[in-house]
C-alpha positions in Angstrom: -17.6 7.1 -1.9 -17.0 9.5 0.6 -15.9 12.6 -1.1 -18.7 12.1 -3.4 -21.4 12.0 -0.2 -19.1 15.4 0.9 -19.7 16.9 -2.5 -23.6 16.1 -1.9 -23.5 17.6 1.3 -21.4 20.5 0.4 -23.8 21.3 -2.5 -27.0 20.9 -0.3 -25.7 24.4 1.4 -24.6 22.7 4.9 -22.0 24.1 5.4 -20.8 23.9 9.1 -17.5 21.6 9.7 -19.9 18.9 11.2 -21.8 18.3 8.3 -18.9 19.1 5.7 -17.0 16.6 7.5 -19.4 14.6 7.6 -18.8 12.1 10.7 -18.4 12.8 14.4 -15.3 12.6 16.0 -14.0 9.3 16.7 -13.9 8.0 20.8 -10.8 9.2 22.3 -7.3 7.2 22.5 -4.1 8.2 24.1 -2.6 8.5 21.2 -5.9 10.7 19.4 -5.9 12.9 22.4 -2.3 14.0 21.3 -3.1 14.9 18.0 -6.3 16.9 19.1 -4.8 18.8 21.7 -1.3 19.4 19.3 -4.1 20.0 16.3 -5.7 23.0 18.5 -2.1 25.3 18.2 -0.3 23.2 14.9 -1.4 25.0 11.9 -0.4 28.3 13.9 3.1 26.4 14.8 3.8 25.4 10.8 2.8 28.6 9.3 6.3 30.3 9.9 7.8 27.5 8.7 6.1 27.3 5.1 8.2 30.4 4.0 10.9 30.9 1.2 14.1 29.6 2.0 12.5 27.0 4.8 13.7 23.1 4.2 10.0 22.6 4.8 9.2 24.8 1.8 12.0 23.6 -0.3 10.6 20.2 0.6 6.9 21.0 -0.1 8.8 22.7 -3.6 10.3 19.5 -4.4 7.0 17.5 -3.9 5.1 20.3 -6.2 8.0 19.1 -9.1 7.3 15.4 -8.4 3.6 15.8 -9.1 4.0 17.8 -12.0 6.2 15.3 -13.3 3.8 12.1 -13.2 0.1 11.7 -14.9 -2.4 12.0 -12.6 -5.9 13.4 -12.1 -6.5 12.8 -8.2 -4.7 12.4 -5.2 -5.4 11.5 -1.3 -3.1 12.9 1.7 -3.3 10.7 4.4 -2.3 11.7 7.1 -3.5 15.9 5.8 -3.6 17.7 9.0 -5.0 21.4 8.7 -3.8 20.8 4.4 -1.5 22.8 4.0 0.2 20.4 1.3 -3.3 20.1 -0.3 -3.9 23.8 -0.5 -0.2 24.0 -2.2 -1.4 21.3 -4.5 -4.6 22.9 -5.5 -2.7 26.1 -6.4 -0.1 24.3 -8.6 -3.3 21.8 -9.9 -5.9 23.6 -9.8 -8.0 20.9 -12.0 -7.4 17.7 -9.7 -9.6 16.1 -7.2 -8.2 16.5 -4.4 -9.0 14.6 -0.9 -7.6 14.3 2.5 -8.2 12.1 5.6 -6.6 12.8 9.0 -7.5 11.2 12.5 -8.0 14.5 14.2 -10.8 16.1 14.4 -9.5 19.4 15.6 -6.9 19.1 12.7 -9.7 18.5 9.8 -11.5 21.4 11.8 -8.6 24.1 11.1 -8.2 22.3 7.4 -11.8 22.8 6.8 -11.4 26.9 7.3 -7.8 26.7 5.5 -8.4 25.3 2.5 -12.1 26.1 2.3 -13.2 27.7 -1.5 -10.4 25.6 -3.1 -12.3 22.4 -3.8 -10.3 20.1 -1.3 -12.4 17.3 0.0 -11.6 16.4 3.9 -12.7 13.4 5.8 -11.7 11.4 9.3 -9.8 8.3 8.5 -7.2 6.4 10.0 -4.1 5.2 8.1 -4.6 1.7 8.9 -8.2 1.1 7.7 -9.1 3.4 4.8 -12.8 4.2 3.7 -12.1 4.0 -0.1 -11.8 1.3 -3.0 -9.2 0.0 -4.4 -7.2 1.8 -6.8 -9.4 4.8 -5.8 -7.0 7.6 -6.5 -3.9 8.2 -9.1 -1.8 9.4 -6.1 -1.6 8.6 -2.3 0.4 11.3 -0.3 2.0 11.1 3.2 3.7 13.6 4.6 5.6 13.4 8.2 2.9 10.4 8.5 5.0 7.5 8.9 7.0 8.5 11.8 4.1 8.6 13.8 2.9 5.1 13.3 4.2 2.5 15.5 6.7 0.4 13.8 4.5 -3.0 14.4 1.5 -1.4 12.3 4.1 0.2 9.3 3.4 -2.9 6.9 -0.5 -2.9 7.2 -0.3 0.9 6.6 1.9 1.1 4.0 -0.4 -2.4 2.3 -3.3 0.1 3.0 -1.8 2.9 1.3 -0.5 0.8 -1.9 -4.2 -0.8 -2.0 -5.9 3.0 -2.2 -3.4 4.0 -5.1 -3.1 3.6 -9.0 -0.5 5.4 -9.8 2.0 6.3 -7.0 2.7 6.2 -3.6 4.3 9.7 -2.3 6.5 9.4 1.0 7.5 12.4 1.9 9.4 12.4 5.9 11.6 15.1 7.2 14.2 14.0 9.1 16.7 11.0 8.9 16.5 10.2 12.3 12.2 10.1 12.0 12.6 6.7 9.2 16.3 5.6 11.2 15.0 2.5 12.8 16.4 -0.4 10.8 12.7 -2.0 10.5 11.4 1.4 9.4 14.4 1.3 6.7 14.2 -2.1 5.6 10.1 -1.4 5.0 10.8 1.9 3.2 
């Protein structure tokens, strides 16, 4: 699959983010313009955040627990960003296979230098169609994902994200009013 063709490449000795990455950036969209632009300053924007005493911290904490707590031997973050979850992950797992997909290329970009030496493999996905098989991985993480997708596309994403998984599906949102629309609810 994918991370395995990233492994190849990685292990070949290419090591820029184009190759790593494997794939060039997708044609831009309204909505992918956003997310390049925002992925360009948001790594330096969350850093501060991820501190002691942060609800994002306590958050990321409380996910750290919830994986230590179910069997598993890999996991995909959809949704990744720069990784700072999976770099967390790696840390507290450090013998999991690890993989994460994001739409932005400037985001997989900053992830790609971020979590670089800890064995994390990053790819561009979208939510909605994912390049894996089913049952691929023991875990499927979203973090902060979900309130970004247009309620009329939550069932085929979620569907997507329950057909990549063998174990669990991880939700993880940050704010009430994000998951507050009664569709959102009644999906969730």
């Amino acid at each position: 699959g994918p991370a395995r063709a990233l492994r190849r490449r990685a292990a070949a000795g290419r090591t820029t983010v184009y190759r790593l990455l494997g794939k060039v950036p997708h044609k831009p969209t309204e909505d992918r313009r956003y997310w390049e632009a925002r992925g360009e300053q948001y790594a330096a924007q969350v850093q501060p955040i991820l501190t002691e005493g942060t609800p994002y911290y306590q958050a990321q904490q409380e996910l750290l627990q919830e994986l230590a707590d179910l069997p598993w031997h890999s996991l995909l973050e959809v949704g990744c960003g720069f990784g700072w979850h999976l770099r967390a992950i790696r840390g507290a797992h450090p013998a999991r296979r690890l993989v994460g997909t994001d739409f932005s290329w400037s985001q997989l970009t900053r992830g790609h230098d971020y979590v670089q030496g800890a064995g994390v493999w990053l790819t561009q996905a979208e939510a909605r169609r994912l390049p894996f098989q089913d049952n691929a991985v023991d875990v499927v993480l979203t973090s902060g994902l979900l309130a970004n997708i247009h309620a009329d596309d939550l069932p085929s994403v979620l569907l997507e994200l329950k057909r990549v998984a063998r174990t669990a599906v991880i939700v993880l949102e940050y704010a009430r009013e994000h998951m507050g629309s009664p569709l959102r609810q009644m999906l969730m």
